[in-house]
C-alpha positions in Angstrom: 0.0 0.0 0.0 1.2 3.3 -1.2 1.8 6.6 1.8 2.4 9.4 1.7 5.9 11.0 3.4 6.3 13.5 6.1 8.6 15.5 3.7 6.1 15.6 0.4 6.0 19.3 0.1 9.8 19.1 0.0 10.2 16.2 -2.5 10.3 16.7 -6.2 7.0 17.7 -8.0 7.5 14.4 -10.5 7.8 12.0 -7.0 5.1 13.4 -4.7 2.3 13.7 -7.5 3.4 10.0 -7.9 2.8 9.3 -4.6 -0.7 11.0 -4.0 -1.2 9.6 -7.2 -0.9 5.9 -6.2 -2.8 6.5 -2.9 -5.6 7.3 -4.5 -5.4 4.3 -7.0 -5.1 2.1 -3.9 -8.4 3.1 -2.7 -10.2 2.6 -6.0 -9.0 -0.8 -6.3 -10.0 -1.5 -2.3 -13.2 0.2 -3.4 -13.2 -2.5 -6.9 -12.8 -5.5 -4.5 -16.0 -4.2 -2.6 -18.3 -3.7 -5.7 -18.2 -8.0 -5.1 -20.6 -7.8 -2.3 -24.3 -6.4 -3.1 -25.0 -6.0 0.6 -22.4 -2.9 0.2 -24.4 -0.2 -1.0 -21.4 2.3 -0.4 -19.0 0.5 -2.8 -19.6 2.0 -6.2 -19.9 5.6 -4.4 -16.9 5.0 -3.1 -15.0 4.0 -6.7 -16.0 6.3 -8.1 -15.0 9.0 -5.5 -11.6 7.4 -5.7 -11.8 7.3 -9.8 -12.1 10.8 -9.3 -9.8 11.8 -6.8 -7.3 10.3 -9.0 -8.6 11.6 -12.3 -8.4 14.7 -11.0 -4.5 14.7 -9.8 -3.3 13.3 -13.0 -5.1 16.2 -15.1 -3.5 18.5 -12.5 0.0 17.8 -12.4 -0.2 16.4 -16.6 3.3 17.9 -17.3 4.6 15.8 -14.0 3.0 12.3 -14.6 3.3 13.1 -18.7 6.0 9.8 -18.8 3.6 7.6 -16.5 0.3 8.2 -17.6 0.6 9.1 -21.4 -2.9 10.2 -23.1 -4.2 7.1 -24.1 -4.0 5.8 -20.5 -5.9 8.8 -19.5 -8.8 8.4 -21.8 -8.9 4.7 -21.0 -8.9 5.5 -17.0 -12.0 8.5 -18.1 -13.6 5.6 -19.7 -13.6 3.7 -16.9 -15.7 5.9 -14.8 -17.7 6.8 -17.2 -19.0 3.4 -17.3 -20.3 3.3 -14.4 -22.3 7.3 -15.1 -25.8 5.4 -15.8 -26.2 3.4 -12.6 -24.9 6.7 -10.3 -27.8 8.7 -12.2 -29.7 6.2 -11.3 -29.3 5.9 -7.3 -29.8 9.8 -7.5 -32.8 9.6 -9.4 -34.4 7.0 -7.1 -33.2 8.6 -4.0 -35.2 11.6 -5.1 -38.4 9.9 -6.3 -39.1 7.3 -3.2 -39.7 9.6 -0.5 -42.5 11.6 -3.3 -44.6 8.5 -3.2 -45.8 10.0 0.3 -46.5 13.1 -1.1 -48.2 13.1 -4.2 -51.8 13.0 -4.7 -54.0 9.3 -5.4 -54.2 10.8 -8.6 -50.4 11.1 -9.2 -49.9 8.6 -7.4 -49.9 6.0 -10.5 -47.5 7.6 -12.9 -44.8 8.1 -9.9 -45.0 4.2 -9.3 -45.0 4.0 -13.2 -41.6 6.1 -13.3 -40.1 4.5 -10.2 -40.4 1.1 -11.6 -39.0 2.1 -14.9 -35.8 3.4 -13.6 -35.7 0.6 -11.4 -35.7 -1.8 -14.1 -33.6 -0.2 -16.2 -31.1 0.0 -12.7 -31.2 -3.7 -12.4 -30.8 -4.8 -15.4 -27.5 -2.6 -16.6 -26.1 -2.1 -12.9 -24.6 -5.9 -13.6 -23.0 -5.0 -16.4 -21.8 -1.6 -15.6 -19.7 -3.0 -12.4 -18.5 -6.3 -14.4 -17.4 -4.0 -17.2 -15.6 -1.7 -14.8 -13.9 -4.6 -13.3 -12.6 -5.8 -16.3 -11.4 -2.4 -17.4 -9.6 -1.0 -13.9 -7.8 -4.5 -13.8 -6.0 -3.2 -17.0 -5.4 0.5 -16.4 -4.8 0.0 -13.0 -1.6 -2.6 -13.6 -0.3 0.1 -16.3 -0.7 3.5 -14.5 0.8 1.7 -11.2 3.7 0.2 -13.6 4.0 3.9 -14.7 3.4 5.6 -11.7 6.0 3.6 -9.5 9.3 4.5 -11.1 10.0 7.9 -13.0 13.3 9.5 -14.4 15.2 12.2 -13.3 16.7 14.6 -14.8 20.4 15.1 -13.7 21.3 19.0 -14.6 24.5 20.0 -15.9 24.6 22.9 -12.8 24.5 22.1 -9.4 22.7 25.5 -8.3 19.7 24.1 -10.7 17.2 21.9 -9.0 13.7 20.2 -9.6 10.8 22.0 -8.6 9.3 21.1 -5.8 6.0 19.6 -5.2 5.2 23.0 -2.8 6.0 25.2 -5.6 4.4 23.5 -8.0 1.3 22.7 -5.9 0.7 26.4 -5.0 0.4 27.2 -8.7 -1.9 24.8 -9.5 -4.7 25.7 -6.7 -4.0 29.2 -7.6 -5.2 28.1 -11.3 -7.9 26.0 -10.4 -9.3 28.7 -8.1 -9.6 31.7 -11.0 -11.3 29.2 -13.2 -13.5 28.2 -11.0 -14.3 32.0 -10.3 -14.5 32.6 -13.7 -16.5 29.5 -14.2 -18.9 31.0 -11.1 -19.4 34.5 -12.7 -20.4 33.2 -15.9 -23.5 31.6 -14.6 -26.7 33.3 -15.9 -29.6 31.1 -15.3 -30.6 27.6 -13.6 -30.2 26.0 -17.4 -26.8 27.6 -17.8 -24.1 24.9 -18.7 -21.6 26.4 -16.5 -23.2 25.3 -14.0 -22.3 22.0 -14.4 -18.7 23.3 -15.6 -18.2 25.1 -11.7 -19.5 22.0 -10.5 -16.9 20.1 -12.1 -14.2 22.7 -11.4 -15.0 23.1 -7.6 -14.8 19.3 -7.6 -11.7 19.4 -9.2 -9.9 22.6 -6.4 -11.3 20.3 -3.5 -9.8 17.1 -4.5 -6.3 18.9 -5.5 -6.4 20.5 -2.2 -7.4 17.8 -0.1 -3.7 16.0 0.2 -2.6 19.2 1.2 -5.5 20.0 4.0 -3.1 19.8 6.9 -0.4 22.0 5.7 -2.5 25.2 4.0 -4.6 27.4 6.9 -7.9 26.5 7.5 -7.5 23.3 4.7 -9.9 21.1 6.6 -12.8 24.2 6.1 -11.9 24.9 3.0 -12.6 21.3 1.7 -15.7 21.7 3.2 -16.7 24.6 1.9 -16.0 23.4 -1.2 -17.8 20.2 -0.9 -20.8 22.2 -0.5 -20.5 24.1 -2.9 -19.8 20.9 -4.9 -23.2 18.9 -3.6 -25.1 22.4 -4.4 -24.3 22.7 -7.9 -24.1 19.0 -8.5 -28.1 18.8 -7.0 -29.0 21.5 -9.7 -27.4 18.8 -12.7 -29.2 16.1 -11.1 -32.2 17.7 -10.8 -31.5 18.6 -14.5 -31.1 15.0 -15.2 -34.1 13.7 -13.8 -36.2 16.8 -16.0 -34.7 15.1 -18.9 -35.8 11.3 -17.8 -39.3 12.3 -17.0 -39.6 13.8 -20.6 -38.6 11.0 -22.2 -40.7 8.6 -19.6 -43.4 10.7 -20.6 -43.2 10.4 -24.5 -42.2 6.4 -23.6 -45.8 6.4 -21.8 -47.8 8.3 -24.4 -46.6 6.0 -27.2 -46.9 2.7 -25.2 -50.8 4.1 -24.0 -51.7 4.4 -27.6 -50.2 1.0 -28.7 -52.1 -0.9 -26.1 -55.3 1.2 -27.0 -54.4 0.8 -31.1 -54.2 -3.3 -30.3 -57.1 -3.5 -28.1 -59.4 -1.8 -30.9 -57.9 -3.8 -33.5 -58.9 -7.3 -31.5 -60.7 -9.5 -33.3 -63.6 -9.3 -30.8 -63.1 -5.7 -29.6 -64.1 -5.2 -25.6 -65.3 -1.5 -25.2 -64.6 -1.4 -21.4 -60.9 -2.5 -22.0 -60.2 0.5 -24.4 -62.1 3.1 -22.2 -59.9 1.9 -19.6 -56.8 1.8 -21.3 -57.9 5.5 -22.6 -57.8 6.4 -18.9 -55.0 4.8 -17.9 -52.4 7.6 -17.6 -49.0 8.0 -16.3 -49.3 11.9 -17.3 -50.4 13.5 -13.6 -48.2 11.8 -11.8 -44.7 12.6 -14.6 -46.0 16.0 -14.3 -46.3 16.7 -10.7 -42.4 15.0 -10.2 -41.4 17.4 -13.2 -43.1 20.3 -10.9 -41.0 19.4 -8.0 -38.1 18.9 -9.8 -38.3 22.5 -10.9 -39.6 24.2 -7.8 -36.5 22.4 -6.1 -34.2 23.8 -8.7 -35.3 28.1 -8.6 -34.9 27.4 -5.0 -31.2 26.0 -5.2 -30.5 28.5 -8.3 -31.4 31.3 -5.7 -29.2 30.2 -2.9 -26.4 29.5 -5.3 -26.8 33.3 -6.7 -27.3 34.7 -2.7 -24.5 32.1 -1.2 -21.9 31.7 -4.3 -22.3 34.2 -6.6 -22.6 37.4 -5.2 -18.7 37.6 -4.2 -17.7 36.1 -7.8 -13.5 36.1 -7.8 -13.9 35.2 -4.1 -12.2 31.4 -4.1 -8.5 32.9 -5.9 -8.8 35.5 -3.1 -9.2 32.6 0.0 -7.0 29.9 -2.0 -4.0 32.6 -1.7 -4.5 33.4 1.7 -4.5 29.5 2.6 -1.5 28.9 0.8 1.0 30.8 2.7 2.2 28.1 4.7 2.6 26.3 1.5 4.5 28.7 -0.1 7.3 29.0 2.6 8.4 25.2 1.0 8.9 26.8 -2.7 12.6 27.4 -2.3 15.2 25.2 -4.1 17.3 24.3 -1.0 16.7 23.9 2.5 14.7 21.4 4.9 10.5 21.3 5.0 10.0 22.9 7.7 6.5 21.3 8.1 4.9 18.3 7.3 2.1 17.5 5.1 0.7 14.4 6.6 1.1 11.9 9.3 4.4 10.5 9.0 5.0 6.8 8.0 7.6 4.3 6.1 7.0 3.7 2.4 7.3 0.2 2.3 10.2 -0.8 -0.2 9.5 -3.2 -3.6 12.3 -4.6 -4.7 12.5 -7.5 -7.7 13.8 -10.6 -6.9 17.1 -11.6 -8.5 17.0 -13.5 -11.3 18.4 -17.0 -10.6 
């Protein structure tokens, strides 16, 4: 099992993104090995957390890991969790709907079952094959990128005053990057439909997890993962909300074509029964698609209004708070002298060494 080392901040940028980086694949293949039992319901959360987590430092620190994890490696490993997209969408969806069935009215009632069960189905019959095909795929990528990831080259310069960057150094810049996009992602957001809403979810996602590794060592690290997290789970409700708009409109054309097939075969019987089609004419899913699409959107102007009272008023407010925190971090960006500090609990990387050839 990969750790990380009390001196990280001090190590060169090229070695400690390798080492965060191979932390984090660690946990998505404990996570993999979990997915095995269906009594653990936390599992593909979990993978997926870790796909991202270490999706995220290897787009970060690209020029770093560019000999390890070469481009077709990355689009392999993106593939991998895309896989698994449907069945997340899914949960959320389900999550969402379920607790409605108490709500809606006798009348509505119907077509929320109708939808709940369609999702359902749909769940259990590609959840199988999502987490089988994920298994197969992470087996490969994961035996390359840790192949990659555990050895690297160095480059020896011809002066001795010249050293590698370090991981502080290069750390700092890229937080203070991913903060001004997110700002600018933040101040571009116009409306509750707006697509950069889901591009400040996925850059707030991508700031937290960056900064995570490095909670202990910046001021106030711990709060500012949670702020971000938040901010995170406030945007990403407004996609998901999103999401489920766009399955109830195509559960709702899915019902109005399947209502007038079983009324078109029911009239076309050889011995037509009149009370059969009436009913079939009544039978509709429409009241209860509507009221969840209702919902769904009251939910949504509600979020879209906290987002613009909580998040978007002070737009260019994470690049100012990101610099601030990384002070402490940028006492380690010189090219000589100790760490002063270290960035996580200190303990041994185990050695791996080959056995000799006989």
């Amino acid at each position: 099992m990969t750790v990380r080392p009390v001196d990280l901040l001090g190590r060169p940028a090229a070695q400690s993104v390798r080492l965060i980086a191979l932390e984090f694949l660690d946990e998505a293949g404990r996570a993999l090995e979990r997915l095995k039992d269906p009594e653990d319901k936390e599992a593909l959360h979990d993978f997926r957390v870790a796909l991202r987590r270490l999706r995220t430092t290897v787009r970060a620190y690209r020029p770093q890991l560019e000999s390890s994890v070469p481009r077709r490696l990355r689009r392999k490993l993106r593939s991998v969790a895309e896989g698994t997209n449907s069945a997340r969408d899914a949960e959320v969806a389900l999550t969402w709907l379920r607790p409605l069935e108490a709500e809606v009215s006798k009348r509505e009632h119907a077509g929320l079952r109708w939808l709940i069960e369609r999702i359902e189905r749909g769940y259990g019959r590609d959840l199988p094959h999502a987490l089988g095909d994920a298994r197969r795929s992470f087996v490969g990528v994961e035996r390359k990128l840790r192949k990659g990831l555990e050895v690297y080259h160095r480059t020896v310069p011809v002066q001795r005053s010249k050293t590698e960057e370090r991981f502080a150094a290069v750390a700092s810049t890229t937080l203070k990057d991913q903060a001004k996009q997110l700002d600018l992602l933040l101040a571009a957001i116009a409306s509750r439909d707006d697509d950069a809403i889901h591009q400040s979810r996925i850059a707030a996602k991508r700031l937290r997890y960056t900064l995570e590794p490095l909670s202990t060592v910046v001021d106030g690290g711990a709060e500012l993962v949670q702020q971000l997290k938040r901010l995170q789970d406030h945007l990403g409700e407004l996609h998901d909300l999103s999401v489920l708009e766009e399955e109830v409109r195509l559960a709702l054309e899915a019902a109005a074509v399947a209502r007038v097939g079983r009324i078109w075969e029911l009239t076309l019987d050889d011995e037509p029964e009149p009370p059969a089609i009436r009913a079939a004419q009544r039978r509709r899913q429409n009241p209860g698609l509507f009221a969840v699409a209702q919902r769904s959107r009251a939910r949504r102007e509600m979020l879209f209004r906290q987002l613009k009272a909580e998040w978007l008023e002070g737009a260019g407010r994470w690049t100012d708070v990101i610099t601030r925190a990384l002070g402490p971090l940028d006492t380690h960006t010189g090219a000589t002298g100790a760490v002063r500090r270290s960035v996580l609990r200190p303990r041994a990387i185990p050695s791996r060494r080959r056995a000799p050839r006989a």
